[in-house]
Structure formats: structure tokens, C-alpha cells
C-alpha positions in Angstrom: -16.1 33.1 -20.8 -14.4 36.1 -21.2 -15.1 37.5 -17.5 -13.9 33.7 -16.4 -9.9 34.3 -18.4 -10.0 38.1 -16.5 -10.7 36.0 -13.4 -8.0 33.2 -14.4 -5.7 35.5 -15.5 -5.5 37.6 -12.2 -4.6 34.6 -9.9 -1.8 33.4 -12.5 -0.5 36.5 -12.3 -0.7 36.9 -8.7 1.4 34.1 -8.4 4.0 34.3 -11.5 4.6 38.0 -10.7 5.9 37.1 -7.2 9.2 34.8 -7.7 9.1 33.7 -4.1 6.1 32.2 -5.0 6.9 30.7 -8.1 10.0 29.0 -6.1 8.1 27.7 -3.3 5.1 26.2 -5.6 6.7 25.4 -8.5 10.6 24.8 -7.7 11.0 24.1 -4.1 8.6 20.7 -3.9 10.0 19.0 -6.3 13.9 19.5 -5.2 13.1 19.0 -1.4 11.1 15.5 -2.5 13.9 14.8 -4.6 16.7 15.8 -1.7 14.7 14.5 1.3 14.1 10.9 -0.3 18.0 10.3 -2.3 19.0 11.0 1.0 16.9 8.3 3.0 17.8 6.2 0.1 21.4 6.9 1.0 21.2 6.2 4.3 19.7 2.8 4.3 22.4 1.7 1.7 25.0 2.9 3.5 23.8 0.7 6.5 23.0 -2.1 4.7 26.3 -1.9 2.9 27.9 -1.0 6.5 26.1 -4.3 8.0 27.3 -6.6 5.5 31.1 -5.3 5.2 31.3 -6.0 9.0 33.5 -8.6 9.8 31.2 -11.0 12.1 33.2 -12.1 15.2 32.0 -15.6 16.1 33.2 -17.1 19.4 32.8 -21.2 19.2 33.4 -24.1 21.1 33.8 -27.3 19.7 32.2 -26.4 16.5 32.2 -29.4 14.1 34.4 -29.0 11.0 31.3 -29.6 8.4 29.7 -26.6 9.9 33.1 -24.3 9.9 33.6 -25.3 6.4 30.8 -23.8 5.5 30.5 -21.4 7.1 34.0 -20.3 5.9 32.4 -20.7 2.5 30.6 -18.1 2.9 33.1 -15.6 1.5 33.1 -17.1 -2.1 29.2 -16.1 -2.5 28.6 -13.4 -4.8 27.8 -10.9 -2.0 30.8 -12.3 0.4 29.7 -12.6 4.4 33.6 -12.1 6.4 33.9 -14.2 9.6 36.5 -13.8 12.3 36.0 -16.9 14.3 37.7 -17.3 18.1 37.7 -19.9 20.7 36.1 -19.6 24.2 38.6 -21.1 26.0 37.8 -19.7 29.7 35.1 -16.9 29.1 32.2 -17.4 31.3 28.7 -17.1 30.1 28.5 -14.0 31.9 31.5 -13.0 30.4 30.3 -13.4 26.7 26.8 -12.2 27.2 28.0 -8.8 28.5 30.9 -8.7 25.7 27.8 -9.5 22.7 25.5 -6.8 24.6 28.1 -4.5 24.2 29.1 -5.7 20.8 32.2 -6.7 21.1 31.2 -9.9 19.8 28.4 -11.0 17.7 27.3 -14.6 18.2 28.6 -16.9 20.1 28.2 -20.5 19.4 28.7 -23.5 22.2 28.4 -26.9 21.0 28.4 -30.3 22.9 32.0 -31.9 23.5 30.8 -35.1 21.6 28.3 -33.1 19.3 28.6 -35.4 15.9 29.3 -38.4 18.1 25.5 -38.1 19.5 24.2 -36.9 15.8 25.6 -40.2 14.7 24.7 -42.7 17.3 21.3 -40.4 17.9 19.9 -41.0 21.6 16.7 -38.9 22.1 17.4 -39.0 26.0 20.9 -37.6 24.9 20.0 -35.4 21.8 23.2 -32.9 21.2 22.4 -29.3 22.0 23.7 -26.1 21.0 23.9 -22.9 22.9 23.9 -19.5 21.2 24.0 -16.0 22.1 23.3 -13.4 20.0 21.9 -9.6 20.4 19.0 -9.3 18.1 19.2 -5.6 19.1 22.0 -5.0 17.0 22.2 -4.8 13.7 25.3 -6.5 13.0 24.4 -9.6 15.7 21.4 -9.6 14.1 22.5 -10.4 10.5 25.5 -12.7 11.7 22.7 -15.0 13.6 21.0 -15.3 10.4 23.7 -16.2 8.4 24.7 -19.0 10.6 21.5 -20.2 11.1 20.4 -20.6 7.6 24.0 -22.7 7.4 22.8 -24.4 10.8 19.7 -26.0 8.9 21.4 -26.7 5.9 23.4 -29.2 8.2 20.8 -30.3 10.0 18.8 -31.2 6.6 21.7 -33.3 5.7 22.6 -35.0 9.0 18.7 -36.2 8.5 19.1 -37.9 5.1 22.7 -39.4 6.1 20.3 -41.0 9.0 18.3 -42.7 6.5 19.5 -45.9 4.8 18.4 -44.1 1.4 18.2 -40.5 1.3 15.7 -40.7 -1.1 13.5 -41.5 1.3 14.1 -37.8 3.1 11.7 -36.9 -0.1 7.8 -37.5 0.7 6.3 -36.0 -2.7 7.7 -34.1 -5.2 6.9 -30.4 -6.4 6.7 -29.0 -9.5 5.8 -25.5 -10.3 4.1 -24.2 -13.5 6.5 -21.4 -15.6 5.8 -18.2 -17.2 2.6 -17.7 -14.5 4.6 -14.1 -12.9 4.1 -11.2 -15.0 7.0 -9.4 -14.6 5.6 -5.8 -15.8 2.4 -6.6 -13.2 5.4 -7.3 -10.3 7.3 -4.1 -10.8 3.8 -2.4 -11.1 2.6 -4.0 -7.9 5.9 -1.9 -6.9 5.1 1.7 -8.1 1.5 0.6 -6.6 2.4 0.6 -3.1 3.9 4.3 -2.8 3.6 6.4 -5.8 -0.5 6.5 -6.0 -0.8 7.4 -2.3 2.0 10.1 -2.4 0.6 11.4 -5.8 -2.9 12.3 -3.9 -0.5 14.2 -1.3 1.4 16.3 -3.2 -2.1 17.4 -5.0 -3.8 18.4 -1.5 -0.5 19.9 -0.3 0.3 22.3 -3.2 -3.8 22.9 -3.4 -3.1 23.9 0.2 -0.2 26.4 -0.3 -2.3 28.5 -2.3 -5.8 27.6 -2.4 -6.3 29.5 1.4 -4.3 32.8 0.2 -6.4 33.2 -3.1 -9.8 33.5 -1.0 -9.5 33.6 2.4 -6.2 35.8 2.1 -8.2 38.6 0.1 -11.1 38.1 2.5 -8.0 38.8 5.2 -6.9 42.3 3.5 -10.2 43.3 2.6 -9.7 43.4 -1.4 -12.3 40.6 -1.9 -15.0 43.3 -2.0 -13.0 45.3 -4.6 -13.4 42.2 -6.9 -17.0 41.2 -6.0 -18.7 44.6 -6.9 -17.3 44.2 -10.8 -20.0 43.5 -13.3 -19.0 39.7 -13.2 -21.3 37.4 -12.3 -20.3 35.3 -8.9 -20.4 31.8 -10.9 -17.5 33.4 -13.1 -15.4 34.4 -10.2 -15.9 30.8 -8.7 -14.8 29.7 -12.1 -12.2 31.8 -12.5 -10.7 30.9 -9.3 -11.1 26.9 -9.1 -9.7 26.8 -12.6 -6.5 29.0 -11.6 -6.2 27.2 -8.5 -6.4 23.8 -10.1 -4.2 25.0 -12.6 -1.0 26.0 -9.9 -1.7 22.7 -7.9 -1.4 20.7 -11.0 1.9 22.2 -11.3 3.3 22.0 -8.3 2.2 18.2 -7.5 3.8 17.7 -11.3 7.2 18.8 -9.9 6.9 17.0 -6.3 5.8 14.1 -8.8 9.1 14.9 -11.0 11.4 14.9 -8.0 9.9 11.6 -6.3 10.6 9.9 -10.0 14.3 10.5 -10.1 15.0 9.9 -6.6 12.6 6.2 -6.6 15.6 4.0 -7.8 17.4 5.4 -4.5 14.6 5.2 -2.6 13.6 1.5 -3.5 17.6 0.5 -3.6 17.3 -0.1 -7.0 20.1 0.3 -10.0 18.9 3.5 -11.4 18.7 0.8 -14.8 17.0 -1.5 -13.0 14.2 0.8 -13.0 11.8 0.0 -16.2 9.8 2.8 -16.6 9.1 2.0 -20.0 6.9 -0.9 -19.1 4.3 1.9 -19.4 3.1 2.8 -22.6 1.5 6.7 -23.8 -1.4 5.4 -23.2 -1.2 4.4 -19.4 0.5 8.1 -19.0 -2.2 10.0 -20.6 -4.7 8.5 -18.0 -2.5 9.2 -14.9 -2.7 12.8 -16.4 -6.1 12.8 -16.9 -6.9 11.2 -13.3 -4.7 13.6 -11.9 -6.5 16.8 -13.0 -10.0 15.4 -12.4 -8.5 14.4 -8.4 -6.7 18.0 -8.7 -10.2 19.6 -9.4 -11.9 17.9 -6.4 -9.4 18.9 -3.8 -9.0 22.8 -5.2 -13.2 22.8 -5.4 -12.9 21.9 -1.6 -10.5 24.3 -0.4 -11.7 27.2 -2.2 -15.1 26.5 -0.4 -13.9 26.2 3.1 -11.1 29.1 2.2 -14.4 30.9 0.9 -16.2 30.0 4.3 -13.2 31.0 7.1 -12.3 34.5 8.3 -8.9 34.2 7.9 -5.9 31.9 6.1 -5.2 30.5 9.6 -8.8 29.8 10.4 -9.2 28.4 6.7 -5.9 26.1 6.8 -7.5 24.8 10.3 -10.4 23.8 8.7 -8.8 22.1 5.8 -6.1 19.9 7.8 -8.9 17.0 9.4 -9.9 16.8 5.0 -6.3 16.3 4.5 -5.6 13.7 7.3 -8.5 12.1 5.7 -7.2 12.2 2.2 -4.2 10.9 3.6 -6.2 7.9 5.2 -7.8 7.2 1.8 -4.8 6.9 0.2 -2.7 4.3 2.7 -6.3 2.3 2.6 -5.7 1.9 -1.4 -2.4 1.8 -1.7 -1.7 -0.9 0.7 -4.9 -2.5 0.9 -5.9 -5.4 -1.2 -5.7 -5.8 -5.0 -7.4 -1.8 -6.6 -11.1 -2.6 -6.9 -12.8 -3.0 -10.5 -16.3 -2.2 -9.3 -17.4 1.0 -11.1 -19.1 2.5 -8.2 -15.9 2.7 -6.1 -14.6 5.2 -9.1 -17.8 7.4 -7.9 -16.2 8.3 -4.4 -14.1 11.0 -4.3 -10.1 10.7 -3.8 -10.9 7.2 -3.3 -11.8 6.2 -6.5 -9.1 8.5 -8.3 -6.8 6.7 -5.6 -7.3 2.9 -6.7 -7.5 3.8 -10.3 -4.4 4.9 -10.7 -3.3 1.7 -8.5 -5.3 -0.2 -11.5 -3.1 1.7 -14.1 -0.2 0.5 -12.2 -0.8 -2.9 -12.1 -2.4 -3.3 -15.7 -5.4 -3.9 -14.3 -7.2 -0.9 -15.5 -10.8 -0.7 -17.2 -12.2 2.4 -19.4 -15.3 2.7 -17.4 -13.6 3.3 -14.2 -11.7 6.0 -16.2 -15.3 7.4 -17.4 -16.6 7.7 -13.7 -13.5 8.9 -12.3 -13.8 11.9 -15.0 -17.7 12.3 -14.7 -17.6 12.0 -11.1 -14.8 14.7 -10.5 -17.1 16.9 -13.1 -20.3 16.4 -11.0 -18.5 17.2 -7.4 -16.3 20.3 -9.2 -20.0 21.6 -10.4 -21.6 20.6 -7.3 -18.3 23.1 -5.2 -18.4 26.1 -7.8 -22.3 26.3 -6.8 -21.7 26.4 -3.2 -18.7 28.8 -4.1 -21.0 30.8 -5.9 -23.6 31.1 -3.1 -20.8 31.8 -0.5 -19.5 34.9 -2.8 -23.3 36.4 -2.7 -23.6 36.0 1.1 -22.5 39.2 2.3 -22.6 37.8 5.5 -20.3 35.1 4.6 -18.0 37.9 2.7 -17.8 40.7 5.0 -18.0 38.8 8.7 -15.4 40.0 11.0 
């Protein structure tokens, strides 16, 4: 044990001592999550927000007044839609379709001369038409078309039931729903379920990655690997030694990437930052993540210290860790935006996966103790089942000492 700390101690200290080091694993990933995603966050509010302050310019010809009074409504709603409405007059259809291509105008609505004279005294040889022209390339065509057209079948809806002698009869069945059937904590979970478990497994491989190939392949590089393998300490301490230290640092530095991603989610998911609920989760469903996250944390180091162990050099060793990595990332899109997480306990047996859709299972309350258990006892087993291959790599001189 005590040969294991010397071990432990050596790669902390190889990594506190140097500041650089400290900032770029430590610091740096959680501040460039935190920048990189307030600012996308930024950026699609600011174009939604840009979208719906536009003023929508609406060209019309003989628009009925039941569907200009609404539309004119629309500025009372709680999120106001403006409307600058025109008249044709002698624009050609050419005309109009080069002016919305260009953006100059946004939708352009020609009705029939005797539109509500048809609705009312409805011919279906002579139905009323309506022509429209809108660029659903552009943003701001794009949401101006839908807010007519949801006003469009609103009046169409009610020009049907005026045709009926009793608008009642516009009503086949009747619909009732069932209340207090949405969980609301199991909705905002279904939320954090999505992104956070699949970007959680990330920032574990990546800040296992930033180190892992330095602390083995790196002294394999300069040559000081032999200085450490000829001490009296057995090769099952060193393997120790350096999967614990490793696992230790990428904890860490997937904590802060995890830290930075928390503030910056309410931008992110264009949320009030009180709007938010983080305390739907209890201690309890936090000391599990933890947990989950330093059996997943153990898997990944045990990996990359084996193939780190295995290369020549750190760029032969990062080479051979990236196809793992796209993998990982693979296994974490497939649970996170897959079906429901999976309550079979064998699923919590495969690695990554099953740390992957447990933490989905903590998200949506749908969590069970055993899957914790095998998610622990599994990580255990495949940690064991790396610092034994470790350990026969570090007594393979050939391994060691290849050029």
C-alpha cells in the first residue's frame, strides 16, 4: 500500500507542480464549456429575439376584413408579432417573387376578388383560392408564414361551423383528458436526460485523454520509465499507483467541464436561469451520479493507461485511443437520445454503456439500486481486469524498451 501512495503521490505531483498543467486540466475545461456554450446560448436568443422583433411586411390583395382583424390582433398577445401590411396594386408576380427572394418582403397574400362571396354561397366548381408567396429560406418569411397560417385556419375552422345550420354539429365526439398524469420533475429530467449524461461520459474520456498518454507513454518517450521500473516495487503497485492518480486528475477535470456546463445550461436550453429547478434532485440522486462517475472514470483511465502502456510514443498512443473515443461517443448519443434508459440489470454490465443509461435512469427518476450495484461491481471487475494487463505490459521488456 505504501509503495502504491509513493506511486500516487508522484503523478499528483507531476501534475500540481507544473501550473500550466493545473490550468489546462483543472481550470481551462470548465471556463471554455462554460464560455463556448453561454455564447451559443446567446446567439440563438439573439436570433430568435431578432426574428420576432422584425416587423413582417405583408403585401395583400383583397384580404377579407375578418382575416386583417386578426391578424392585426396579433400585437395584443403576450409575445406581440408587428405587421406592416401593403397593397399590390400593379406588382407582377414576378415582381413580388424576386422582391420576397431578396427579402424585401415576407409573404405575400392574393386572395380572390369575391373571396367571402364564394365562402358564403360555396360552389365546389368555384371554391375561393388563395395565392401566397413566402421564402421558407428565410428566417423571418419563414416565421411570418406561420403566423398567418395558424390565423388562416382559425378562419377557416369558423367559416366551416357558420356553414352548418348548428355549429354544434362541427363537434363529432368530445375529448376529455385525465389531470395530474405529467410528472413535472420526470419532464424537466427527461430534459437534463437528453444532453447532460452523454456530455458527462465526454468530458471523462477527454480529460482521461489529456493526461493518461503523458503519464505512460510520455515517460516511455524520454526514457525515464526504466528509472521507475527497476525500484523494489512490485509492477501491480505501479499499475495501481498510476490508474488511481490518473483516475483521480480526470475526475477533476470532467468535475470542472461538468461545473461549467451547469451554469451555462439555463443559456444553453433558453431557459430563465430560475426556471431551472435543480433542486428537484435530492442528496441522494447526487451521491449516485458521483459514484457512477468515478466507477465510468475508472474504466476509461484503465483503458488508456493500457494502450498508453502499449504505444511507443504519446502520438502513437493518442492514435490508438481516438477510434475508443469515437466509440464512447457513439454509446453515449445511443442512450441519451435513444428510447426510455433500460432497467434490465445486464445492460448495467457493459461498460460506458451501462454507466451511460444509469445516470439517464437517475435523471428521469427511474433509477433502481441494483443497476447501481452492477454499474459499481462491473467497473471493479473491468478496472482489475486493466491493472493485470497493465501489470504484464510493465514486465515485458519488450513492450517497455521497443524502439
Amino acid at each position: 500500500m505504501r509503495n502504491i501512495f509513493t506511486v500516487f503521490r508522484k503523478e499528483m505531483y507531476r501534475v500540481l507542480s507544473d501550473m500550466r498543467l493545473v490550468l489546462m486540466i483543472f481550470l481551462l475545461p470548465g471556463i471554455s464549456i462554460f464560455a463556448m456554450y453561454w455564447l451559443i446560448g446567446t446567439l440563438i436568443q439573439n436570433q430568435t429575439e431578432a426574428v420576432q422583433q422584425h416587423t413582417i411586411i405583408v403585401y395583400e390583395e383583397n384580404m377579407p376584413a375578418d382575416i386583417r382583424s386578426s391578424l392585426e390582433g396579433l400585437v395584443d398577445l403576450e409575445r406581440p408579432v408587428n405587421m406592416e401590411f401593403h397593397s399590390i396594386d400593379t406588382l407582377e408576380d414576378s415582381d413580388l417573387k424576386e422582391k420576397v427572394r431578396e427579402g424585401d418582403i415576407d409573404v405575400v397574400l392574393r386572395f380572390d376578388a369575391d373571396f367571402e362571396a364564394k365562402i358564403s354561397n360555396y360552389d365546389q366548381a368555384e371554391a375561393p383560392s388563395l395565392f401566397i408567396i413566402y421564402n421558407y429560406g428565410r428566417q423571418n418569411s419563414s416565421f411570418g408564414y406561420n403566423q398567418i397560417s395558424s390565423v388562416l385556419n382559425q378562419y377557416q375552422s369558423m367559416k366551416l361551423m357558420e356553414r352548418l345550420e348548428d355549429p354544434s354539429h362541427a363537434q363529432i365526439f368530445v375529448t376529455d383528458y385525465a389531470d395530474d398524469i405529467v410528472d413535472e420533475r420526470q419532464m424537466t429530467g427527461q430534459g437534463f436526460a437528453m444532453l447532460l449524461p452523454f456530455l458527462i461520459v465526454i468530458f471523462l474520456f477527454a480529460g482521461a485523454m489529456s493526461i493518461g498518454p503523458d503519464s505512460i507513454a510520455g515517460e516511455k518517450e524520454r526514457n525515464t520509465i526504466a528509472t521507475l521500473l527497476i525500484t523494489p516495487i512490485k509492477r501491480s503497485e505501479i499499475a495501481i499507483g498510476k490508474i488511481s492518480s490518473l483516475a483521480l486528475l480526470s475526475f477533476i477535470s470532467a468535475l470542472s467541464s461538468f461545473v461549467g456546463l451547469a451554469f451555462s445550461l439555463p443559456k444553453l436550453m433558453q431557459m430563465d436561469t430560475n426556471g431551472v429547478e435543480y433542486n428537484i434532485y435530492e442528496p441522494i440522486h447526487f451521491v449516485l451520479i458521483l459514484f457512477t462517475l468515478m466507477a465510468t472514470v475508472l474504466i476509461i483511465v484503465g483503458l488508456i493507461a493500457v494502450i498508453s502502456a502499449y504505444a511507443k510514443t504519446i502520438k502513437e498512443a493518442s492514435m490508438l485511443i481516438m477510434p475508443f473515443y469515437l466509440v464512447t461517443m457513439i454509446i453515449g448519443l445511443l442512450s441519451s437520445f435513444g428510447t426510455e434508459p433500460s432497467g434490465q440489470l445486464i445492460v448495467h454490465f457493459i461498460p460506458i454503456y451501462g454507466s451511460v443509461n444509469f445516470l439517464s435512469s437517475i435523471f428521469v427518476f427511474q433509477y433502481d439500486f441494483a443497476n447501481f450495484v452492477a454499474v459499481i461491481v462491473s467497473s471493479v471487475v473491468y478496472t482489475s481486469l486493466f491493472i493485470y494487463l497493465l501489470t504484464r505490459l510493465f514486465s515485458s521488456e519488450k513492450v517497455m524498451f521497443q524502439k
